[in-house]
N, C-alpha and C positions, 0 to 999 in steps of 0.2 A: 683277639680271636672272635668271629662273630658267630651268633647261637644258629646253626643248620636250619632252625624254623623259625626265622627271624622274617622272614617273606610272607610264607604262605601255607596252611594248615589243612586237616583234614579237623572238620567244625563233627562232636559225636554228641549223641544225648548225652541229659544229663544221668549219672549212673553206668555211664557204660566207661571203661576201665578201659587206658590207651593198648596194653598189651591184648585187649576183650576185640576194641577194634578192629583192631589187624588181625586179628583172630577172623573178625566174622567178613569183612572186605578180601582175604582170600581165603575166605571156604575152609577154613580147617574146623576139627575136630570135631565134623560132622559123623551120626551113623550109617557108618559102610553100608551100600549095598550090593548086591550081587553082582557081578559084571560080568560078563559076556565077550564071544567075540566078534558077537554084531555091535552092527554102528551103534552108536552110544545115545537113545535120547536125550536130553538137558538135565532130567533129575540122575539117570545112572551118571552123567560127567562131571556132576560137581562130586557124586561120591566117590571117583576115580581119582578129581583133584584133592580130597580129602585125605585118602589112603597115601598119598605121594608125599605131599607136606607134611602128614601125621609121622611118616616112616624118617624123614629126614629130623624132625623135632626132636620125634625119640630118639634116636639116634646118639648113646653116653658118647661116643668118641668123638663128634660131630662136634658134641657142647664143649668139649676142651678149649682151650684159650686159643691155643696154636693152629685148631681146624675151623676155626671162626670163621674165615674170609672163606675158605672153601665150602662151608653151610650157608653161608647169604647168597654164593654161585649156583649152589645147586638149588635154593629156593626160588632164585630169580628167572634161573635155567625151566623149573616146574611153570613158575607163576605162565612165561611166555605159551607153555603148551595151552593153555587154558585160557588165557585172557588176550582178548585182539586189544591191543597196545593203541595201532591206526584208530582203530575205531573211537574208543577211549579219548583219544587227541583232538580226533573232528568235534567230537560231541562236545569238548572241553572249550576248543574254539569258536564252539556255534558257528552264525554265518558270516565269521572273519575268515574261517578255512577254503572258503569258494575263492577268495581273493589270493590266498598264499599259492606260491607254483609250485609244484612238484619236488622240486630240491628243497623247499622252505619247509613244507609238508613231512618230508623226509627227516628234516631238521630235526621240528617243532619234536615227532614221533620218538625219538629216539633219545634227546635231550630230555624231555619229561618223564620216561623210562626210566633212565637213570637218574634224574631228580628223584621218584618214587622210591627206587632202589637205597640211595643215598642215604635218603630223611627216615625211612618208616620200617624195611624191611630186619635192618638193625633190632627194633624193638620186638621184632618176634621170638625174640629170645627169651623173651618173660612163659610165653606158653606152659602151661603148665593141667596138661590134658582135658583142658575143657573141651565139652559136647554141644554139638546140633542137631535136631534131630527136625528132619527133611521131613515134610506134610506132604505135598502135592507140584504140579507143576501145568500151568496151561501155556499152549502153543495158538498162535496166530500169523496167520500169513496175512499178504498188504496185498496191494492192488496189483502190485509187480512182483508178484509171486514168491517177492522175499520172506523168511521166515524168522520170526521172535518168541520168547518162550520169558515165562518168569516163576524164577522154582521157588517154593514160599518154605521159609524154613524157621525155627522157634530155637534161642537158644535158651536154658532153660539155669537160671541165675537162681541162689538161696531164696532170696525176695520176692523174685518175678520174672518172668519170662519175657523174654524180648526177641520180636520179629523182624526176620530180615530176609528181604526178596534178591534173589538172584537175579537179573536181567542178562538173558544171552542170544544170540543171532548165532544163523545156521550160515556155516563157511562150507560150501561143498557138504561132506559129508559128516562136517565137526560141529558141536556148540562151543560159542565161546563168550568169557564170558564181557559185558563191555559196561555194567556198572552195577552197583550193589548197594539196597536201600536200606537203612539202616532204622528201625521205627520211624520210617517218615523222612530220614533224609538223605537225600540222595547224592553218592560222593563225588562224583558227576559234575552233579548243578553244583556242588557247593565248592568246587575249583573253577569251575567257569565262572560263579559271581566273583570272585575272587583275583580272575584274572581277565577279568573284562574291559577298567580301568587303563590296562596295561599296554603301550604297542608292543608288535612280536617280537622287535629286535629288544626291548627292555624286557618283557617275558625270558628271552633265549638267555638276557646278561644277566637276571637274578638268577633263572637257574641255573647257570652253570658257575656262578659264584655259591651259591647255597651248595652244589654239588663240591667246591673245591673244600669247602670249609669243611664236609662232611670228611671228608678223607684227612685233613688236618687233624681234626678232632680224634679218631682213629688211630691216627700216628702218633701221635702225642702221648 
């Protein structure tokens, strides 16, 4: 039976605790803030994706053994409202993605989705009410009028506090988010060195063998 992370990792400081990770790479247990029902800037949306995750975590009946799979659906279900996926994949491909056609594209996007789903999402079941507490956030538009934003946030540990920036791009009328740096590293860049190496069709076969394994592992 072979180990789900036997390919390819999310690389975290040192100090920071795998269930901490995942913790801070989807935005939970940050402090709430007020929300509204105007459009949402970048720092009110992470504390929206905050309140969503937090409520499914907490959640005694969710944690049961038997509502397991149905808690990793509706987190995965959450993660999608908040995190552009596409985007995540391009940036992961660098510019091997200009090459891939649209079906390939389509592939890549949704096989690493559920690789992410597979390997990490699982582990958020360690959560155990840890806090973030949201500083500020600056927005920047580019030459093509596109918009980027980076919400800077402190988690705030026995020892020491550890920062972590939000990166997120305006979709219409949404932020979302498309990576998350963690003191300095970005989980981003550190799948694409990772996956660099690799052609796409050996990319697509580890994961979706790392994804079969995860679901064996499961059943078992």
């Amino acid at each position: 039976m072979r180990n789900v992370n036997s390919f390819w990792s999310i690389k975290i400081p040192v100090g920071v605790t795998w269930p901490l990770a995942l913790i801070l790479f989807f935005g939970l247990g940050a402090q709430a803030l007020p929300i509204s029902a105007a459009p949402l800037d970048p720092k009110a949306t992470i504390a929206k994706a905050v309140d969503e995750f937090t409520e499914i975590l907490s959640d005694q009946e969710l944690a049961i053994p038997a509502n397991r799979e149905r808690r990793h659906r509706l987190l995965v279900a959450t993660a999608e409202n908040f995190f552009d996926f596409k985007e995540i994949s391009m940036r992961v491909m660098g510019p091997r993605w200009r090459e891939l056609s649209d079906q390939e594209r389509a592939s890549f996007t949704e096989i690493f989705k559920q690789f992410l789903k597979s390997n990490y999402i699982a582990r958020m079941d360690d959560y155990a009410g840890e806090q973030v507490l949201i500083d500020d956030q600056e927005i920047r538009e580019d030459r093509r009028g596109n918009r980027f934003a980076m919400v800077k946030t402190r988690f705030g540990m026995r020892e020491r506090e550890i920062q972590i920036n939000y990166l997120l791009l305006q979709r219409g009328g949404d932020w979302l988010v498309y990576d998350v740096n963690i003191e300095g590293v970005s989980l981003v860049r550190n799948f694409r060195t990772q996956f660099e190496p690799h052609s796409f069709n050996e990319l697509i076969r580890r994961m979706e063998e790392s994804i079969a394994a995860g679901k064996e592992l499961r059943q078992s």
